[in-house]
VOGU-3710 file (C-alpha; in Angstrom, 3 decimals, decimal comma):
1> xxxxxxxxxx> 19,640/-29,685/16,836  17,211/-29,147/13,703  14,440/-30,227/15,421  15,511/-27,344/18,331  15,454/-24,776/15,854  11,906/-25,439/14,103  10,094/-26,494/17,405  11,890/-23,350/19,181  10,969/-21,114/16,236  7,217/-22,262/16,163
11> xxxxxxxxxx> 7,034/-20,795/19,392  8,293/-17,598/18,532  6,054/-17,324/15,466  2,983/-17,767/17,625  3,911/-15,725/20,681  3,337/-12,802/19,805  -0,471/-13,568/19,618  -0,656/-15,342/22,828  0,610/-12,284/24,825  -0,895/-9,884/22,714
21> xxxxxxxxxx> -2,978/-9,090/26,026  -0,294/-8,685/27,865  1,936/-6,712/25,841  -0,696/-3,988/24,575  0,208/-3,011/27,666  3,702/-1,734/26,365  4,210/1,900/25,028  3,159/1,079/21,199  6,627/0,583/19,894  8,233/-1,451/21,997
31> xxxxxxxxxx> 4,828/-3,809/21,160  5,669/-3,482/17,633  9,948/-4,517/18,566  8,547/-7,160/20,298  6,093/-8,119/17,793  8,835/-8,334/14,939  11,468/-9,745/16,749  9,673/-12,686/17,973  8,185/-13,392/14,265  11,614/-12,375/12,458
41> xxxxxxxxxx> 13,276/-14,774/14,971  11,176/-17,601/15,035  10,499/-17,477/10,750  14,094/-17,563/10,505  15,145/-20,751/13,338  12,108/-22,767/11,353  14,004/-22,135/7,944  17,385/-23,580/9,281  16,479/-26,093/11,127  14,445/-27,716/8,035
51> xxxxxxxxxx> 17,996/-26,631/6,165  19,998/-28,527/9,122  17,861/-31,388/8,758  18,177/-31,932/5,034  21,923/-31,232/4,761  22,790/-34,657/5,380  20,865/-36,053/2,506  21,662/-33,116/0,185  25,635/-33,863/0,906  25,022/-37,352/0,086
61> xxxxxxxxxx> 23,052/-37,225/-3,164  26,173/-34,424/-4,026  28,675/-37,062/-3,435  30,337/-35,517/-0,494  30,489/-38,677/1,590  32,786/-37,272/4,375  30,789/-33,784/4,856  27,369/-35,708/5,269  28,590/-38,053/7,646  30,079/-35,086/9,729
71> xxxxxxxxxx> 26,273/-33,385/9,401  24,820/-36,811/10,057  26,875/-37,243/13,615  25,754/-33,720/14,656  22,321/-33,592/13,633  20,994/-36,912/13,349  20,301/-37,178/16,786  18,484/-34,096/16,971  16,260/-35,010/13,605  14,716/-38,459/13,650
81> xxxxxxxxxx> 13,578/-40,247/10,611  16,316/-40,716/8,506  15,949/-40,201/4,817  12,666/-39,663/5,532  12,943/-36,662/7,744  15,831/-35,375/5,299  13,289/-35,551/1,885  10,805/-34,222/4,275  12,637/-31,141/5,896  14,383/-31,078/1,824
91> xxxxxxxxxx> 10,712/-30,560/0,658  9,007/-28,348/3,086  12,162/-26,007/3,494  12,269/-25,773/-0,688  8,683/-24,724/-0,449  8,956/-22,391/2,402  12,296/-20,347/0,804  10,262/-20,395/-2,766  6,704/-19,190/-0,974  8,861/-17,246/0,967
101> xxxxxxxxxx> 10,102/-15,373/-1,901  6,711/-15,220/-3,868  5,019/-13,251/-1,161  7,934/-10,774/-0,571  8,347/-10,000/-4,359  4,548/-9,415/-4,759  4,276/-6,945/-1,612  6,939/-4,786/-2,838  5,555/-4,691/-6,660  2,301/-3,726/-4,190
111> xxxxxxxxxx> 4,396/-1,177/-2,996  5,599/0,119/-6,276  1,857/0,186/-7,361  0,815/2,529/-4,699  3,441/5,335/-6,056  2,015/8,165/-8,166  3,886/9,290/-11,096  4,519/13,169/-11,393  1,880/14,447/-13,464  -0,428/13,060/-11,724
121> xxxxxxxxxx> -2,298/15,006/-8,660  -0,839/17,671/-6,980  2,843/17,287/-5,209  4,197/18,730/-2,355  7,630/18,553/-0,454  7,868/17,740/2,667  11,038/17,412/4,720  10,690/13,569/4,190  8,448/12,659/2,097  6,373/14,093/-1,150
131> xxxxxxxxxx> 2,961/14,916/-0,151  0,623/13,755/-3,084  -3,379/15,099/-3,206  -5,160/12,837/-5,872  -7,893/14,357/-7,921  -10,529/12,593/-7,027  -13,347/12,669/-3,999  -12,802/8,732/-2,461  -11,371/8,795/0,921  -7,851/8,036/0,543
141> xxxxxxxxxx> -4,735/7,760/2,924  -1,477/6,315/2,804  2,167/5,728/2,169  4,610/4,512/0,454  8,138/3,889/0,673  10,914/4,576/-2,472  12,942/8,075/-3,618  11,597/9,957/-2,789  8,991/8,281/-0,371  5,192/9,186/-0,968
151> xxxxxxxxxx> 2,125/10,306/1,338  -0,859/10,186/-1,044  -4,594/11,319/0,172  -6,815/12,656/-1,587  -9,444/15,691/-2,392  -12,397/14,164/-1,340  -9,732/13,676/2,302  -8,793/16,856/2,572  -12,192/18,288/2,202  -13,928/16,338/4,663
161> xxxxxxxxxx> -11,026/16,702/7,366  -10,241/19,575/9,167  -6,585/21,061/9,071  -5,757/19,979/12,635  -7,117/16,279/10,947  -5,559/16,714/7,958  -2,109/17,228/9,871  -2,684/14,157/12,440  -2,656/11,873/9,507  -0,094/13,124/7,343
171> xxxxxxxxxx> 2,005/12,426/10,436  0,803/9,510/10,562  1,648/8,493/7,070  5,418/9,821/7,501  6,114/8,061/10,863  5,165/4,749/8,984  7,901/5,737/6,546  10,180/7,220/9,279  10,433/3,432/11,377  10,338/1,846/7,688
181> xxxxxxxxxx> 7,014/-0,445/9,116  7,024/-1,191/5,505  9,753/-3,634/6,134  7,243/-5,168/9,221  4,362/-5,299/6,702  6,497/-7,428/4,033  7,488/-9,528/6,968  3,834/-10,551/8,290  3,089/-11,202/4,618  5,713/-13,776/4,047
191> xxxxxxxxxx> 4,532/-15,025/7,110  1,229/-15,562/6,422  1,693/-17,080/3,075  4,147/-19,724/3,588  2,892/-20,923/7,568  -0,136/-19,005/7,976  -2,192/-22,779/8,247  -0,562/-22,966/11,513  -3,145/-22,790/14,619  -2,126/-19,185/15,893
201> xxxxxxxxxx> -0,158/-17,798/13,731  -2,269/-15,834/11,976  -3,099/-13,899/16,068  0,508/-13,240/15,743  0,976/-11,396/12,328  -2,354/-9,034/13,275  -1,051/-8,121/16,523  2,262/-7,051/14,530  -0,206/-5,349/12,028  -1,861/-3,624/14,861
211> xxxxxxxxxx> 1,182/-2,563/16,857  2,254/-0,524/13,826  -0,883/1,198/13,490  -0,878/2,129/17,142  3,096/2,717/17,107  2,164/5,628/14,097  -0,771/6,836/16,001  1,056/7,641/19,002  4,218/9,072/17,142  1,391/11,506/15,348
221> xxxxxxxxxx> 0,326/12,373/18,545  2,843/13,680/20,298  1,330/17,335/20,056  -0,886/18,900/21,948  -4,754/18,327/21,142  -3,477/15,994/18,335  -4,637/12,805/20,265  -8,074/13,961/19,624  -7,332/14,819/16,260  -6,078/11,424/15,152
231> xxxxxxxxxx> -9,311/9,643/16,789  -11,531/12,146/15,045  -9,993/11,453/11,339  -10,321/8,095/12,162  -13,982/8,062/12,462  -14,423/10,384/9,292  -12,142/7,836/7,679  -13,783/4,720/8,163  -16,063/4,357/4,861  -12,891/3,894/2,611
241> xxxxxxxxxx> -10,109/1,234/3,377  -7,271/1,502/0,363  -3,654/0,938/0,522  -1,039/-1,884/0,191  1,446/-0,237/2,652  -0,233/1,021/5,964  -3,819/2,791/5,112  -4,529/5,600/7,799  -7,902/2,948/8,374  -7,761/-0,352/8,502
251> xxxxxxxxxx> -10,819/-2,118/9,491  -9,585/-5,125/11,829  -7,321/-2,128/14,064  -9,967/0,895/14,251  -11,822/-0,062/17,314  -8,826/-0,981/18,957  -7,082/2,321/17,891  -10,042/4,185/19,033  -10,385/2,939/22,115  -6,382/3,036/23,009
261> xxxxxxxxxx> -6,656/7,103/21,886  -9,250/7,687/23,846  -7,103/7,034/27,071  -3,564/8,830/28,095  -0,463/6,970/26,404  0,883/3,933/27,772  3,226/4,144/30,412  3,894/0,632/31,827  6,060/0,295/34,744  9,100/-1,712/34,389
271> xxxxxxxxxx> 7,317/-5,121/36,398  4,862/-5,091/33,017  7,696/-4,765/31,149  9,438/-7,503/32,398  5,966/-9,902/32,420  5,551/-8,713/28,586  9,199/-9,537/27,277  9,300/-12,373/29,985  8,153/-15,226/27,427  10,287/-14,143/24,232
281> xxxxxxxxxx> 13,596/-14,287/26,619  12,655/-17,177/28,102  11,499/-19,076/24,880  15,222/-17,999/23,617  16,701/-19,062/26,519  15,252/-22,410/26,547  16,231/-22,784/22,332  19,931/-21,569/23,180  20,133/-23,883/26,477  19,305/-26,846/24,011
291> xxxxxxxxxx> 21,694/-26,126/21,410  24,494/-25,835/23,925  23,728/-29,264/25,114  23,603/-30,767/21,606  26,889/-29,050/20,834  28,049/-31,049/23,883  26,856/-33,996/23,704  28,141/-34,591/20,056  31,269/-32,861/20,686  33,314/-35,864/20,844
301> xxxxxxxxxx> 31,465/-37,348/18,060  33,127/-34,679/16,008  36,444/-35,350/17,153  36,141/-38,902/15,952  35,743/-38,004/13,085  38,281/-34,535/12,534  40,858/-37,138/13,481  40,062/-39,251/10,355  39,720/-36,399/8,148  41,206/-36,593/4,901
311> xxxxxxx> 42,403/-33,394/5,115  43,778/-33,820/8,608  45,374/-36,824/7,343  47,151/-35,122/4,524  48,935/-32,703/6,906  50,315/-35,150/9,008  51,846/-37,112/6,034
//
């Protein structure tokens, strides 16, 4: 069963970057749903299945005798090696929660960073957000999540953008905050630090990176003209990369912004659909279809042993 989980949530975590051709086809947020899912998904069935496969040996070493041998009937089969798979999965699933942890911590004291205090610049209200200028001619352009939330550019931003410019990006900035891609951006950060050595991963987290940019583009540019707008800031924009939440330019996703905003939005029929989401169903299907049959097959391995339960015995006295 362990061994289900991990191998079924490897191929979730690189997915995403194999049908990254494919599924830029997609309107740019059901990319970005598809994106995180897979790579939520997948992150999480590799944690628990190195869990599964330890328990037995953890319940052991604790002295619960009865519980391991339960665990060791229903996932032994499914997690060769013995103790050596258990200290194995033990150490590798210890270093995964702990890296894990490490990278999420240090993105959100990134995130806390990135706010501006009061005194500092000029703020604005805005119906979501505080809009903060910063004294000071750099290009810069982002935002950042918290109470209130924050879009911060600056001076030297607002003087070399035109208003209909200046309003595509500010736009921009708030739908980040609106669909919380913060929460996407922690996510491909924990990612890469604790299994980013895997072949392909690392395809998967920048195509999530990517489908957020393009997700906020198109939300920005729902108005008329303002498709134009938003590729135009972005080429005035691209001297100065600076943010740790989503910058308005990001280097490795301006051409590929710039040349999706130069065409008409997406609007995939439902067979693309279908092909695009195709490979996460069926990688789910396959990692559910397996468990089921594990489940069966030990099923009367656990009624063995529920019949010589201690606490099962104690009732019928």
């Amino acid at each position: 069963m362990s061994v289900i989980l991990v191998v079924a949530g490897l191929a979730l975590l690189v997915l995403p970057g194999v049908v990254a051709p494919l599924a830029r086809q997609l309107q740019a947020s059901e990319w970005r749903r598809l994106n995180r899912v897979a790579i939520r998904l997948g992150f999480v069935m590799v944690a628990v299945g190195l869990i599964l496969a330890a328990a037995p040996l953890v319940l052991d070493a604790a002295g619960v005798e009865s519980v391991a041998e339960v665990c060791h009937h229903l996932l032994g089969p499914a997690a060769p090696g013995g103790v050596i798979t258990g200290w194995a999965s033990l150490s590798i699933s210890i270093v995964l929660l702990a890296a894990a942890g490490a990278a999420r911590r240090r993105s959100r004291r990134l995130q806390r960073v990135a706010r501006i205090d009061g005194w500092f610049g000029d703020h604005t209200r805005l119906p979501d957000a505080t809009l903060v200028v910063l004294p000071t001619d750099a290009i810069v352009a982002y935002a950042t999540p918290g109470s209130p939330a924050q879009v911060v550019v600056s001076r030297g931003l607002t003087s070399a953008l035109g208003s209909d410019e200046l309003d595509a990006v500010v736009r921009h900035e708030l739908a980040h905050l609106r669909n919380r891609h913060h929460r996407d951006l922690v996510l491909a950060a924990v990612v890469d630090a604790t299994l980013g050595w895997i072949p392909g991963l690392r395809a998967s987290t920048a195509a999530l990176r990517l489908s957020i940019e393009r997700s906020a583009d198109e939300e920005a540019a729902g108005r008329s003209g303002a498709r134009e707008a938003i590729r135009s800031a972005l080429l005035k924009t691209t001297a100065t990369i600076l943010g740790p939440v989503p910058a308005f330019t990001a280097a490795f996703t301006l051409l590929a912004r710039l040349e999706a905003l130069a065409m008409p939005p997406a609007d995939p029929s439902l067979r693309r659909r279908i092909v695009a989401f195709a490979p996460l169903a069926g990688v789910a299907f396959a990692a559910a279809v397996g468990l089921l049959g594990c489940s069966v097959l030990t099923d009367h391995g656990l009624l063995h042993l529920v019949g010589d339960c201690p606490i099962g015995a104690h009732a019928d006295e």
